[in-house]
N, C-alpha and C positions, 0 to 999 in steps of 0.2 A: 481319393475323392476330390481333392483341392484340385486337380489336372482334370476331371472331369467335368467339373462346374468351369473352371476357365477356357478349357475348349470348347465347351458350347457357349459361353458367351462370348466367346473372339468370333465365331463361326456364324452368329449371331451378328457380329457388327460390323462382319466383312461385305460389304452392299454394294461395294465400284466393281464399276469393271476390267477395272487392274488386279482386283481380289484374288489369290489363291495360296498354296499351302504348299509346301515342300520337306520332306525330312533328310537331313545331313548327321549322319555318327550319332543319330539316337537325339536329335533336338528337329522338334518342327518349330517351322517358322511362316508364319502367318503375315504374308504380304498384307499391310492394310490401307496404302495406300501408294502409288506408284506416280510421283511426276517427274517433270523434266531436270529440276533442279532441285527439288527433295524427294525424300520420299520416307512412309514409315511401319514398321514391321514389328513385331511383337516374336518370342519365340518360348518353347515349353520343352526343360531337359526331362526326356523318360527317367535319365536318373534321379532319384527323389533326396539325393542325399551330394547333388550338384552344389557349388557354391552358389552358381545364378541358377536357378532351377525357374525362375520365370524371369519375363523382363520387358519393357516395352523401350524402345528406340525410336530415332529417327535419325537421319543423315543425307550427306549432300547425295548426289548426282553429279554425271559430266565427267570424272577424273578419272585416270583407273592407278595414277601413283599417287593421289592424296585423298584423303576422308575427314570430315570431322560430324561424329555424333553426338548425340545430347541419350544417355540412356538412365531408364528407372528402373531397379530393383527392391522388392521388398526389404531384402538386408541392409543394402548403403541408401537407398535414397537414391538421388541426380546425383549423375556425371555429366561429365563432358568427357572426347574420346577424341585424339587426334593421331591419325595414323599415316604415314609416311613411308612409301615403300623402296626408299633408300637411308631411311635411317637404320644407323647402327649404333643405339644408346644405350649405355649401361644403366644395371635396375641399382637402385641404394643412392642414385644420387638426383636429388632438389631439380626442378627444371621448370622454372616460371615460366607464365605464361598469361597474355591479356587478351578477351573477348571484348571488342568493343561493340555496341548495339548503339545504332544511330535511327531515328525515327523522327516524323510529326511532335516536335514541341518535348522530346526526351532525348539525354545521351549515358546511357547504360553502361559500366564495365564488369564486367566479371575477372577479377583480382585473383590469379594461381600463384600461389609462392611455392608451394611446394608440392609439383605435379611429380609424379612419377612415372618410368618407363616401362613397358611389358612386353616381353617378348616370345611370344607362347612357343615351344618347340617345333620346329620344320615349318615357322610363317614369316612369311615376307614379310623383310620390315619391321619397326618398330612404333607403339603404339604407345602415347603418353596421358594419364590421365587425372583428373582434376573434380574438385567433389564440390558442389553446390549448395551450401548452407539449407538446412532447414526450411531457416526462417525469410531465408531470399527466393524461394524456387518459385513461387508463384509469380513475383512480381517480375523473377526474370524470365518465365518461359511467357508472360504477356508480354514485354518487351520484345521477345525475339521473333513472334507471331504479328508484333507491329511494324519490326525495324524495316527499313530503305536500304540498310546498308550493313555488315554485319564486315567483321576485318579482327583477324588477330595478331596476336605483338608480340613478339618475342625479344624482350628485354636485355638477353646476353644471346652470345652465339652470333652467325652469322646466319641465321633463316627466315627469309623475306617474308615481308607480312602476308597473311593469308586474305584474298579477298573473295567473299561469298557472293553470291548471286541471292538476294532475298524475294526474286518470285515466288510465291510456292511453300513460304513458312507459314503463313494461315493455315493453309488447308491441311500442310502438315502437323503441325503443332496440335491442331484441333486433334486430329485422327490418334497422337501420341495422348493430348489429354485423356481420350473415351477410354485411350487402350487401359491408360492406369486406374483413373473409376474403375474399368470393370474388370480387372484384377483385385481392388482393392475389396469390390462388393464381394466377390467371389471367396476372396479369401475370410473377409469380416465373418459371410454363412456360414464357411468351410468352419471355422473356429466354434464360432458360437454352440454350430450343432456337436462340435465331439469336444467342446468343454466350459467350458463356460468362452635440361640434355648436356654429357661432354662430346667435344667434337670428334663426331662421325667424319667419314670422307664424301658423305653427301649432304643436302643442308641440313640446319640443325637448328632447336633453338636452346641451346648452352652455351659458351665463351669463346674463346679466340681458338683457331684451328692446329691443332698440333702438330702437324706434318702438311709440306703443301699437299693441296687434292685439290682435284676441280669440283667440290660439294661444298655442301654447310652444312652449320649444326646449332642445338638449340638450349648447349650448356658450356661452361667454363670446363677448358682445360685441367687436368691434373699435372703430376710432377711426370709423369708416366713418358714415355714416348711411344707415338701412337704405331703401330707396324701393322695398321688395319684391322687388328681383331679387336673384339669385344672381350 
């Protein structure tokens, strides 16, 4: 029931003309808004017993070796998602990480100490991710829909700062806020009615590099020596 109230109102609030729907391995995903340098999408797993079984996102454009998303789920709340398609990070280890938001008359940072890395089986690359307090998420997804300039930092490692293109977060931000309303509505009725980085050899952001390589990375070394696997 809860998947069929949320598909008609994602279906409902798809109105651009970027709008459309795809399914991959048993999850649609509902294009909901398509720019140049954002863009934001929502998705729904047929499997009901999924860890994300719903979720609204948004993410850059322009790159096809780096991403960074901002995503909501009913179970955790805000992320952030930053994925790298020469990163080789291992999962268990700490990997900071700073979102700066610069804007009209504010300067915002979003503080990761201890991000994590995921590497789903047979996927390029590795993806690090970072969770957005509660009680901060509003004030920081207004900031990112205001910023001029958006840059992240990677405190150890040797991986250059990331610098964003912030055309295009209004409009996405908005489309990400409606998507969460109206999963949030959907689920509130659904309820009510049935009850009451270490260094890789490309860049990185962990510690100093273990072995030469011509990458980076976005965590502190081990004792290990590095012979390119994970």
């Amino acid at each position: 029931m809860k998947r069929i109230l949320i598909a008609a109102a994602l279906a409902l609030s798809m109105t651009t003309a970027h709008a459309a729907t795809t399914k991959v391995n048993g999850v649609t995903i509902y294009d909901l808004h398509k720019g140049k340098w954002w863009s934001a999408f929502a998705t729904i797993n047929d499997n009901k017993d999924a860890d994300v079984a719903f979720q609204c996102a948004l993410h850059t454009e322009g790159s096809t070796t780096s991403k960074f998303y901002i995503k909501w789920t009913p179970n955790y709340g805000l992320r952030v998602q930053l994925w790298k398609k020469d990163w080789q990070l291992p999962e268990g280890v700490p990997i900071p990480f700073e979102l700066d938001l610069f804007g009209e008359g504010f300067a915002k940072t979003l503080t990761v100490k201890n991000g994590w890395a995921v590497k789903p089986a047979g996927a390029v690359g590795t993806s690090v991710f970072g969770d957005v307090h509660e009680d901060h998420t509003a004030d920081f997804m207004e900031k990112f829909r205001e910023a001029d300039r958006l840059v992240i930092n990677f405190p150890e490692g040797d991986e250059p700062s990331w610098n964003m293109k912030s055309e295009g977060t209004r409009k996405a931000g908005e489309e990400f806020a409606k998507c969460i309303a109206t999963m949030r509505k959907a689920l509130s009725s659904e309820t009510a009615s049935s009850t009451s980085p270490i260094k890789p050899k490309a860049t990185s952001p962990l510690g100093k590099p273990q072995a030469p390589a011509p990458t980076t990375s976005p965590i502190r070394p081990t004792g290990k020596k590095d012979d390119g696997s994970v």
